[in-house]
LOGU-476734 format. One record per residue (C-alpha): residue in one letter; residue number from 1; x, y negated, z negated. Coordinates in Angstrom, 3 decimals. Layout:
N
   residu   num         px         py         pz
        A   NUM          X          Y          Z
...
***
This chain:
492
   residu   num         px         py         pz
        X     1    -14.351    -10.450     -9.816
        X     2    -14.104     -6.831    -11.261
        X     3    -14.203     -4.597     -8.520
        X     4    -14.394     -0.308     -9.562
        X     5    -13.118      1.864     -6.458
        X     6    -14.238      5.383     -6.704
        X     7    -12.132      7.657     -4.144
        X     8    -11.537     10.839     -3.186
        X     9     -7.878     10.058     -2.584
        X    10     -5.693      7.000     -3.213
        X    11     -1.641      7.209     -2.705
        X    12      0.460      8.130     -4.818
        X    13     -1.832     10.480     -6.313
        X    14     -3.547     12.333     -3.490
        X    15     -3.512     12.275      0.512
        X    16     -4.955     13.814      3.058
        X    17     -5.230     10.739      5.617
        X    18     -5.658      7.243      5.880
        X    19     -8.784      7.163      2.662
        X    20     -5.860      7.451      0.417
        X    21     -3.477      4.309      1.939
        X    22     -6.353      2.072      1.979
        X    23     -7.237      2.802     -1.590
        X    24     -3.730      2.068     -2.796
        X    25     -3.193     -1.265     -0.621
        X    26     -6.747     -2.846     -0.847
        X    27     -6.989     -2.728     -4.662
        X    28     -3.194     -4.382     -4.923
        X    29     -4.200     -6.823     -2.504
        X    30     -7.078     -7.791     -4.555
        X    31     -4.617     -8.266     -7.834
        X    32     -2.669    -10.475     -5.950
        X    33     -5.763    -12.844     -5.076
        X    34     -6.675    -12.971     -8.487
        X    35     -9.208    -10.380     -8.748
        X    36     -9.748     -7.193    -11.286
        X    37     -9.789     -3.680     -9.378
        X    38     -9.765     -0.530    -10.954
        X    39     -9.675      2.909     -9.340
        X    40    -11.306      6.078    -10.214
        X    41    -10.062      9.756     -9.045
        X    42    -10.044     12.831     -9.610
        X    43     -7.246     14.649    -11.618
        X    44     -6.552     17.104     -8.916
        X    45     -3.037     19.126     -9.446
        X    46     -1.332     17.496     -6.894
        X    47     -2.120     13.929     -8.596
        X    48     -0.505     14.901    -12.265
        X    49      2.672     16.589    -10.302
        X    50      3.248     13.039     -8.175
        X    51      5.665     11.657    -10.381
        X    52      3.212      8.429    -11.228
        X    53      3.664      8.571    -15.023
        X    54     -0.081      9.742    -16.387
        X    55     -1.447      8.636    -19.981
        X    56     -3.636     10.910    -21.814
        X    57     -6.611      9.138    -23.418
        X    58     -9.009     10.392    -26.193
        X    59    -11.877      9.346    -23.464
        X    60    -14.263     12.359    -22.809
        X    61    -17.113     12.421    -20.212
        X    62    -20.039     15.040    -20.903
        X    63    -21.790     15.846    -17.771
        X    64    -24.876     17.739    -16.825
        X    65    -24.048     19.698    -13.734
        X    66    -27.935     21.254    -12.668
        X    67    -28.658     23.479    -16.048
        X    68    -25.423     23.464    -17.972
        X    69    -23.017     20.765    -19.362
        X    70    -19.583     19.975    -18.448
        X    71    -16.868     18.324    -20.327
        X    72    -14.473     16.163    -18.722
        X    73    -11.703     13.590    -19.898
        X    74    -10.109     10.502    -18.293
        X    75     -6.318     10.021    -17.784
        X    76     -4.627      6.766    -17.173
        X    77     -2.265      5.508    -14.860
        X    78     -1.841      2.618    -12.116
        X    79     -0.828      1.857     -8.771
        X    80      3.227      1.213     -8.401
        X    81      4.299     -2.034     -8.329
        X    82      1.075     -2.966     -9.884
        X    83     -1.101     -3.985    -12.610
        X    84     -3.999     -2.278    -11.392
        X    85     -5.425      0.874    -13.570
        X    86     -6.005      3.973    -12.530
        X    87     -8.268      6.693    -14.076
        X    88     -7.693     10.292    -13.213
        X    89    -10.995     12.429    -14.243
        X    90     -9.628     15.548    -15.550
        X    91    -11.963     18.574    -15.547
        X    92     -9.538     21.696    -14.849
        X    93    -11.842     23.923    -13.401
        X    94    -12.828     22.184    -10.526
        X    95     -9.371     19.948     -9.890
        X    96     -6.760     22.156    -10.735
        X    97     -5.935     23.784     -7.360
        X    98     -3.767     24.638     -4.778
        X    99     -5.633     21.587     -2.696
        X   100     -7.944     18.844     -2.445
        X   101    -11.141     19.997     -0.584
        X   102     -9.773     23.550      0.857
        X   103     -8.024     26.564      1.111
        X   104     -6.612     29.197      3.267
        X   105     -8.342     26.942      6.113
        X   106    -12.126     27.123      4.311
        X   107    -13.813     24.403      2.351
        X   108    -13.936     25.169     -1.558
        X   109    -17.443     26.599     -2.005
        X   110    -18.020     24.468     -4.837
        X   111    -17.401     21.353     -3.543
        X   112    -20.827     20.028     -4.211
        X   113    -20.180     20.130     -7.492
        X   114    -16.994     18.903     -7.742
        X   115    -18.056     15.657     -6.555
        X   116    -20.952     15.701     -8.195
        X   117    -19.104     15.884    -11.474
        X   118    -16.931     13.177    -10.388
        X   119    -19.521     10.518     -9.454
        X   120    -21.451     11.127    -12.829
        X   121    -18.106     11.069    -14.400
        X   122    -17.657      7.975    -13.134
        X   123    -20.869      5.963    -14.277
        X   124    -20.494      7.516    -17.658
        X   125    -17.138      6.262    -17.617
        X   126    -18.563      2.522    -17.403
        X   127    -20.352      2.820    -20.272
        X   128    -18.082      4.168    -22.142
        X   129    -15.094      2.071    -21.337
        X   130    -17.491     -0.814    -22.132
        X   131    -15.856     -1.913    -18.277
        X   132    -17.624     -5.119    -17.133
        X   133    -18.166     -4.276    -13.447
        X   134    -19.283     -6.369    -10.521
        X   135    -18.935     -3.823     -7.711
        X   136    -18.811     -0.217     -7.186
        X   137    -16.868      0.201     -4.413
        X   138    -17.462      3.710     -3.103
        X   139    -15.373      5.786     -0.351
        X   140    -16.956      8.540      2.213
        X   141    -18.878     11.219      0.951
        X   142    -17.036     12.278     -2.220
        X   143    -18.708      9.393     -4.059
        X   144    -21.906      8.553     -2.117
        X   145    -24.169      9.908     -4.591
        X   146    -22.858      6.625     -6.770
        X   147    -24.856      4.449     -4.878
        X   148    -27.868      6.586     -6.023
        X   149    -27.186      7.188     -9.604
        X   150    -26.873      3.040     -9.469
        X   151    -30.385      2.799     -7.880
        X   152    -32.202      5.827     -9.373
        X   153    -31.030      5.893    -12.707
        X   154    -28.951      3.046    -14.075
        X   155    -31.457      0.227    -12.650
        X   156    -32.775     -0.934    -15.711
        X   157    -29.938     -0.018    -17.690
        X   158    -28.386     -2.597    -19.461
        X   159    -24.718     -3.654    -18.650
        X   160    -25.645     -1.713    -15.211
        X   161    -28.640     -4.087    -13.858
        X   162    -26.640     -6.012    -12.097
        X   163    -23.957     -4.111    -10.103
        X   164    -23.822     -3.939     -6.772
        X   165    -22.452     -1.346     -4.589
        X   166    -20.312     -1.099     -1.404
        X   167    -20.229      1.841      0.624
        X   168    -17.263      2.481      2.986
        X   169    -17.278      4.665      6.178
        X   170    -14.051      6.291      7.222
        X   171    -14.756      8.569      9.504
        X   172    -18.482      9.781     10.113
        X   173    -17.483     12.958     11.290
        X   174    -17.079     13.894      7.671
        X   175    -20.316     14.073      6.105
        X   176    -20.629     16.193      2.819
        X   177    -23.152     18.896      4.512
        X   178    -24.471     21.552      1.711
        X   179    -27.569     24.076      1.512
        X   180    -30.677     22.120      0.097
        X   181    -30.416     24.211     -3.486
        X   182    -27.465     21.936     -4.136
        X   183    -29.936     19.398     -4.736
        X   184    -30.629     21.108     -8.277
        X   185    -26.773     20.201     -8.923
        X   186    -27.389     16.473     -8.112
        X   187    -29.810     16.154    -11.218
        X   188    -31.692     13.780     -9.059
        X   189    -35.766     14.288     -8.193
        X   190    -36.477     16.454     -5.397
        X   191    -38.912     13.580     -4.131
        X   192    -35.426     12.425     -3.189
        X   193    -34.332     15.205     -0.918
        X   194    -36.888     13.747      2.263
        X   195    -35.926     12.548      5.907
        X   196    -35.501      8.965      4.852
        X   197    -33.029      9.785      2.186
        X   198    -31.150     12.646      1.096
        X   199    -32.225     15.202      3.436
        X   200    -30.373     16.084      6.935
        X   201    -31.791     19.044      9.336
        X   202    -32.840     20.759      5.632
        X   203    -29.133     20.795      4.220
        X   204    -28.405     17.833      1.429
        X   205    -25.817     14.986      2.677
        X   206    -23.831     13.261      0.929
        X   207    -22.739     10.943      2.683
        X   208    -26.629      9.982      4.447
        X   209    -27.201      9.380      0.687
        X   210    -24.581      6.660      0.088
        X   211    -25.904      5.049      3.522
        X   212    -29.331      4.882      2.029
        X   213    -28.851      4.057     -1.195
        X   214    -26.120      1.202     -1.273
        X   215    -26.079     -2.369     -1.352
        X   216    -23.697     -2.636      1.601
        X   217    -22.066     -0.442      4.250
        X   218    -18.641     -1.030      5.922
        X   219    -16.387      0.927      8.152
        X   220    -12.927     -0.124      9.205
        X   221    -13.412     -1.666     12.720
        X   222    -15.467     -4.176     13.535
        X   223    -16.192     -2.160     16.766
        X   224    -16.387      1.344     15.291
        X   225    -19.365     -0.590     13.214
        X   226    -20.949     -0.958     16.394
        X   227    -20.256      2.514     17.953
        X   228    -21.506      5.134     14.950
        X   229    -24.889      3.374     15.816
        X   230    -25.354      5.340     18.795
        X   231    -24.453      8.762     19.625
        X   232    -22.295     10.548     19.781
        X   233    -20.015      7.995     17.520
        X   234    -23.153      8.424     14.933
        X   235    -22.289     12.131     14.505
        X   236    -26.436     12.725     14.076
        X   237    -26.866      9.415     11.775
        X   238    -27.374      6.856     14.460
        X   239    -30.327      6.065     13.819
        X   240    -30.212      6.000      9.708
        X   241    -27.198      3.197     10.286
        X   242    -29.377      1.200     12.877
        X   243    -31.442      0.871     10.080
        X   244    -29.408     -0.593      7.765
        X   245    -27.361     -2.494     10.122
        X   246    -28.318     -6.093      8.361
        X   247    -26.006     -4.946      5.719
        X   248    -23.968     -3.347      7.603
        X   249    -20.227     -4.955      8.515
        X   250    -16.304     -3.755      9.664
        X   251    -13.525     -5.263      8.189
        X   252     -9.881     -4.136      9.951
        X   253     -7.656     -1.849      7.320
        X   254     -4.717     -4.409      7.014
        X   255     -0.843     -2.997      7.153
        X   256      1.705     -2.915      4.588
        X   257      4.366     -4.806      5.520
        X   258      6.689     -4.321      2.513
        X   259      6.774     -0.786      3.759
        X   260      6.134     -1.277      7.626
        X   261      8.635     -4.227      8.585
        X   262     11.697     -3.523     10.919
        X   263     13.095     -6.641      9.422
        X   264     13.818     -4.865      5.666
        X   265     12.930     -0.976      6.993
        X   266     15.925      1.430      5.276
        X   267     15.036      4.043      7.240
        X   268     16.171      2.703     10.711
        X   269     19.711      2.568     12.418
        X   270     19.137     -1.285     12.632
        X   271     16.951     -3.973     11.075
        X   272     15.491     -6.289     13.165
        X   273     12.574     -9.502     13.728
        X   274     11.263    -11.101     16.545
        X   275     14.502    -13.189     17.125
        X   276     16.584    -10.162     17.272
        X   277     14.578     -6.940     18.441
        X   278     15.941     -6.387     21.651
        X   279     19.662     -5.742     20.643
        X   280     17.810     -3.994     16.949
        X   281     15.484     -1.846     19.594
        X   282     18.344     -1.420     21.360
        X   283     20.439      0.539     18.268
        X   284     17.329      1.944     16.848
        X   285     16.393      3.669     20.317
        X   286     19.901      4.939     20.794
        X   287     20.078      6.410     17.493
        X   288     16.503      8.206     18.044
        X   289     17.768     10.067     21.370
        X   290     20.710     10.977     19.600
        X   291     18.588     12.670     16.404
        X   292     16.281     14.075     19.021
        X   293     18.943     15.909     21.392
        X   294     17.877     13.333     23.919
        X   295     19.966     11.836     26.575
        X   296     21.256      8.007     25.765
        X   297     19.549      6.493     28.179
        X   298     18.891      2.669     27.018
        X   299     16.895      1.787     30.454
        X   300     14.729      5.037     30.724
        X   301     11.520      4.372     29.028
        X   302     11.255      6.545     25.508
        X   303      7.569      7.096     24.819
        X   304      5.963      8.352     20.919
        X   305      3.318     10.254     19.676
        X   306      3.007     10.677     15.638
        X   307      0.247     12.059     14.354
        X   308     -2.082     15.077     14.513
        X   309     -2.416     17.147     17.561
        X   310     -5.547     17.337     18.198
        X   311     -8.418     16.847     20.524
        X   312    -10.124     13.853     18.541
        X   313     -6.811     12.263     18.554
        X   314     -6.868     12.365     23.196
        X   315     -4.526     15.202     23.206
        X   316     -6.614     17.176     25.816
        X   317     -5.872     14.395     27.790
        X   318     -2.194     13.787     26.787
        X   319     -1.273     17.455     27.406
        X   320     -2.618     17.011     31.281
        X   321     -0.700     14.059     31.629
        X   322      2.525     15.369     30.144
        X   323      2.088     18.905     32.641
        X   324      1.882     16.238     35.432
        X   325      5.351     13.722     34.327
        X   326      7.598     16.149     33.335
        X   327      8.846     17.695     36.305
        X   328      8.742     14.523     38.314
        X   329      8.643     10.656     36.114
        X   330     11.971      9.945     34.501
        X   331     10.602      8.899     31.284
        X   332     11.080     10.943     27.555
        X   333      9.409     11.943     25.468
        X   334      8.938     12.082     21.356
        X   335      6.007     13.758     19.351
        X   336      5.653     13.947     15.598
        X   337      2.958     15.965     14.279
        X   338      1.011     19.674     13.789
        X   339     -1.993     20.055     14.612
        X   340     -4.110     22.852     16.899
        X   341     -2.312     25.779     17.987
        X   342     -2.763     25.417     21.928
        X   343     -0.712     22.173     21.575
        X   344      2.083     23.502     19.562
        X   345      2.713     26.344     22.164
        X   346      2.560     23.936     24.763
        X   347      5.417     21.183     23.656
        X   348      7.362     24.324     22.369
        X   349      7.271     25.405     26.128
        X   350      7.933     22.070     27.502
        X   351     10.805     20.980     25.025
        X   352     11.863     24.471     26.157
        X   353     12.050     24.222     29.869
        X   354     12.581     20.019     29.968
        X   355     15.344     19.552     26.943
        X   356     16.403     16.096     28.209
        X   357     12.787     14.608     28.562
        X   358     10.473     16.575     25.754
        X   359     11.661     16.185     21.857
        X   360      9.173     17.537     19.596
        X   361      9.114     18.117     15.952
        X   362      6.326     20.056     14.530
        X   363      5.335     18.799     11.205
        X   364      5.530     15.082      9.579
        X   365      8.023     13.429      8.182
        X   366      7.395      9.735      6.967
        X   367     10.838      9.074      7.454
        X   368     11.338     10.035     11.211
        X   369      7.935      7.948     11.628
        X   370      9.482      5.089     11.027
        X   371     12.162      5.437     13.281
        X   372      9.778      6.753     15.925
        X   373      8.196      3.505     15.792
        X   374     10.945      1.443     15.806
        X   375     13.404      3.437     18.089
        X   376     10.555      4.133     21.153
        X   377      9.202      1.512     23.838
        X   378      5.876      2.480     23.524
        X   379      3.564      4.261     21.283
        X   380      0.281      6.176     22.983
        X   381     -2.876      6.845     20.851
        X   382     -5.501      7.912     23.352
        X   383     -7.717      8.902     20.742
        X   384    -11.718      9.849     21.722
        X   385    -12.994      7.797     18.749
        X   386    -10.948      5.905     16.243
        X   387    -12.465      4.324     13.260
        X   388     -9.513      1.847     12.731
        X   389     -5.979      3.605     13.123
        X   390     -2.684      2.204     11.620
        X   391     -0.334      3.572     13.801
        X   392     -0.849      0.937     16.463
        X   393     -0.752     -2.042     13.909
        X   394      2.762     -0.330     12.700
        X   395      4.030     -0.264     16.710
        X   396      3.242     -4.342     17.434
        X   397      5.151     -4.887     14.152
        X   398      8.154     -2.883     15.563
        X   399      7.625     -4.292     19.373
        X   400      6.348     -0.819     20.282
        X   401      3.733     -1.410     22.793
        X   402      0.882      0.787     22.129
        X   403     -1.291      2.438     24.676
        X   404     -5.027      3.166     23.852
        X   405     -7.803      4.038     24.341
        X   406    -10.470      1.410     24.422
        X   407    -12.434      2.673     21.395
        X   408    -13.227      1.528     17.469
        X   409    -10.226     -0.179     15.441
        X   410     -7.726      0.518     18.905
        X   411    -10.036     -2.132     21.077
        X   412    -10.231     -4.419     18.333
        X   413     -6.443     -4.535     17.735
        X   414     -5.420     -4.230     21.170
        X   415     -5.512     -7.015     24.589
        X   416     -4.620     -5.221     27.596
        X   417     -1.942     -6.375     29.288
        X   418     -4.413     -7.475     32.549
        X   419     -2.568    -10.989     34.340
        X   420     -5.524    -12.920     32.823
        X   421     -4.704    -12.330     29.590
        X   422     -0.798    -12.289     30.469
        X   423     -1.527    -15.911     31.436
        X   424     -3.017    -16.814     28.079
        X   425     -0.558    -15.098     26.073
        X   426     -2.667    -12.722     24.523
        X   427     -2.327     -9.804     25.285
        X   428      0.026     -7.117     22.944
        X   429     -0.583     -3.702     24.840
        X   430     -2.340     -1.785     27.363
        X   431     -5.877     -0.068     26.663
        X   432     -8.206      2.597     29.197
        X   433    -11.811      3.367     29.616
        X   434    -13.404      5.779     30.784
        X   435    -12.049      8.147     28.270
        X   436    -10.364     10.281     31.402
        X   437     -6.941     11.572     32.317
        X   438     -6.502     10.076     35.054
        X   439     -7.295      6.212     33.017
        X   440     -4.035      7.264     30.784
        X   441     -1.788      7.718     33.514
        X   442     -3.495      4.357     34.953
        X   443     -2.591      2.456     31.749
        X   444      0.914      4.409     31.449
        X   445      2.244      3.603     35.037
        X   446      1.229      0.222     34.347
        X   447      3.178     -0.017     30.959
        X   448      6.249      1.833     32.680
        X   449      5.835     -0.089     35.366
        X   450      6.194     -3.593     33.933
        X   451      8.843     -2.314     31.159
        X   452     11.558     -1.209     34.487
        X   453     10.546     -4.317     36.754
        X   454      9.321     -6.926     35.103
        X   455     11.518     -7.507     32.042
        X   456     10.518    -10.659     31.201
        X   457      6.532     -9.988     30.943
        X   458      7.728     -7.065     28.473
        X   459      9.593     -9.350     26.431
        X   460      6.389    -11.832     26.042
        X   461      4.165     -8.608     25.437
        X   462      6.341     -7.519     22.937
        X   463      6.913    -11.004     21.019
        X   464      2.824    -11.486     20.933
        X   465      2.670     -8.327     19.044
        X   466      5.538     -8.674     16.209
        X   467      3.930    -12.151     15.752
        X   468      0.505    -11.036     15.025
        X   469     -0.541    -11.028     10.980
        X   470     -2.442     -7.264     10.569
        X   471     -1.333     -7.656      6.612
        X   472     -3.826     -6.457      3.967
        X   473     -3.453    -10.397      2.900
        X   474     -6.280    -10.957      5.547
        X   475     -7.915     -7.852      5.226
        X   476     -8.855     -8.639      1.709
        X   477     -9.877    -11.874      2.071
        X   478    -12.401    -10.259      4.194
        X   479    -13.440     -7.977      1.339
        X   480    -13.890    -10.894     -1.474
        X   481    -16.445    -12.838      0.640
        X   482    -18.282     -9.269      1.638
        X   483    -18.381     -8.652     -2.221
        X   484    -19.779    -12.380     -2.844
        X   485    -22.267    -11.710     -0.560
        X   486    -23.680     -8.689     -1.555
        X   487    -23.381     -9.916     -5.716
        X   488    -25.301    -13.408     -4.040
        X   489    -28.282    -11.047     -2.674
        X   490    -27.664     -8.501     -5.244
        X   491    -29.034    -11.544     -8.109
        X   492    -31.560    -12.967     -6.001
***
């Protein structure tokens, strides 16, 4: 099957968030099963300075942007360790800068345009690469005018006719909102720009248009599938997705494991599998408190947080919590991340006052992740809505025992620790609902509770979780029979 992924982002080339890691690891995945991706993206700045080597072509694109014409040309790389092409669209003017989508904290007023460019760069590109395609595989907003230009304009044309398209949801709360004249830009019909399609409270969205105009939809939960079809999960397009939900599906983002496995990790103090963890944990912990300024203590539960510091990600409720343990729980304390401002002033204060229980480093470092994982006894991600989230799938790999909230990818990953599913050997964490302070300290006495007196129901939760397969093996598996099906009803 030849599958064409058009994305905003894909590692090595560009990142923002978890868009870009799923766009490097599906498409690989896919190689290895015998499949034919190929992945589309814009040649932003940041993507030629990577240090991917990047092949000029003699391939232009000419591209009418509302009344004038823009030139554009296509690079060539591929993914590392890979067979699997990549095609940078170069078009200076819109992609050379400082970053991405924004700058000095506002969104790039042309971004409209950008991505229009880029999506009409892209089924040019087909034509002119004479690339047999099966699916177009779209990502978020940046490409979900694709899906149109497929159904509007390329319907009938031949070597086009029969292409289907998938449309992927990462996070709904990112929608592609601009003023209704950018609907000139498009080069699409204004007939178009109505309630049922392209239209949203009189701005244009982009991504309501890839929702209505593609073969399929997916997000990356199973259960966040189910939540953006009411609000406030639907961020306004509840009811647009409840009416496509017969082709509507989730499918899990798998984990890397030749980068995420404590048994071949060179970034810990010890490697370490599910034979072995407790005296690997062991070292790995040890050697975390002492890059932290943290105490040694091997018996006092050591408790992480990577990732950004913000309300969406349950820090309103982590930062009650934490004003309530310090003084009193002996437990520490280690937070990775930046984020909003309020929560940077408070960990400065309480590393400040609380040295031996609070170790925070502002920022991120990839490296210190992975020892995070693998050096702390538990991992909390209270998020207030999670599409899928990776950082739990890395902590069961590393016999961190995550603590979530009960919410998209976190409930579907995660079997609280209740005695039923002790029993069964199931479970691999602990999870809370309602989405309330006072449920996190629930599920975190619990966890603390059974890691200082019950050592043996620990060891079982722990084992459960580094046994569990997350890989992207799985994952894409999942992906080739979604594509069958959609080609199957696609030909009918």
């Amino acid at each position: 099957m030849n599958i064409l992924f058009a994305s905003s982002e894909v590692v090595p080339f560009a990142k923002t968030g978890g868009l870009a890691d799923v766009v490097e690891a599906l498409p690989r995945a896919l190689e290895k099963l015998g499949h034919h991706p190929v992945v589309f993206v814009p040649a932003y700045r940041h993507a030629r300075q990577c240090g991917q080597p990047i092949e000029p072509t003699d391939i232009s694109v000419m591209v009418r942007i509302g009344s004038k014409d823009v030139r554009g040309r296509l690079l060539r790389s591929r993914l590392p360790d890979s067979h699997v092409p990549v095609y940078l669209v170069e078009q200076d003017s819109y992609y050379d800068r400082p970053q991405l989508y924004r700058d000095g904290g506002n969104d790039y007023r042309d971004n409209c345009e950008r991505f229009v460019f880029f999506c009409r760069a892209v089924m040019q590109s087909l034509g002119v690469l004479e690339m047999p395609i099966d699916v177009l595989h779209c990502h978020d907003w940046q490409t979900g005018l694709i899906p149109a230009y497929l159904k509007i304009e390329h319907a009938r044309v031949p070597g086009y006719e029969h292409i289907a398209s998938l449309f992927t949801l990462h996070n709904l709360a990112y929608q592609g909102n601009f003023w209704h004249w950018d609907m000139l830009i498009t080069g699409l019909d204004w007939k178009y720009f109505n309630w049922h399609q392209m239209e949203f409270h009189g701005h244009l969205n982009l991504l309501k248009t890839g929702i209505v105009f593609a073969d399929a939809l997916n997000t990356v939960s199973p259960q966040y599938a189910q939540e953006i079809q009411t609000e406030p999960l639907g961020c306004g397009l509840a009811g647009v997705l409840r009416d496509r939900r017969d082709v509507l599906s989730g499918i899990l983002n798998g984990v890397n494991y030749d980068t995420w496995n404590p048994q071949r990790d060179g970034l810990i103090a010890a490697t370490y599998d599910v034979s072995s963890w407790q005296v690997g944990k062991a070292r790995c912990k040890a050697a975390l408190q002492r890059e932290l300024g943290l105490p040694i203590a091997p018996r006092q539960p050591l408790i992480g947080l990577v990732g950004r510091l913000a309300n969406q990600k349950g820090w309103c409720l982590v930062a009650e919590l934490m004003r309530r343990w310090v003084g009193h729980r002996e437990v520490q304390w280690a937070v990775l991340g930046t984020g909003e401002e309020e929560y940077h002033h408070l960990l400065h204060r309480l590393s400040g006052e609380f040295p031996t229980k609070v170790a925070v480093r502002l920022g991120f470092s990839d490296p210190l992740a992975h020892r995070i994982e693998a050096g702390c006894d538990m991992l909390v991600m209270a998020s207030q809505y999670e599409p899928c989230g990776l950082n739990q799938l890395y902590s069961l790999k590393y016999g961190t025992v995550p603590i979530v909230h009960r919410t998209g990818g976190l409930a579907d990953t995660i079997t609280d620790a209740t005695p039923e599913q002790m029993a069964q050997g199931t479970a691999n964490g602990f999870s809370f609902s309602p989405y309330t302070s006072e449920q996190l300290e629930h599920a975190l006495n619990r966890a603390c509770h059974m890691y200082e007196h019950e050592p043996e129901h620990w060891q079982n939760l722990v084992t459960t979780g580094m046994q569990q397969d997350w890989s992207w093996d799985r994952s894409a598996q999942r992906y080739v029979e979604l594509y069958t099906s959609i080609l199957a009803q696609r030909r009918l």
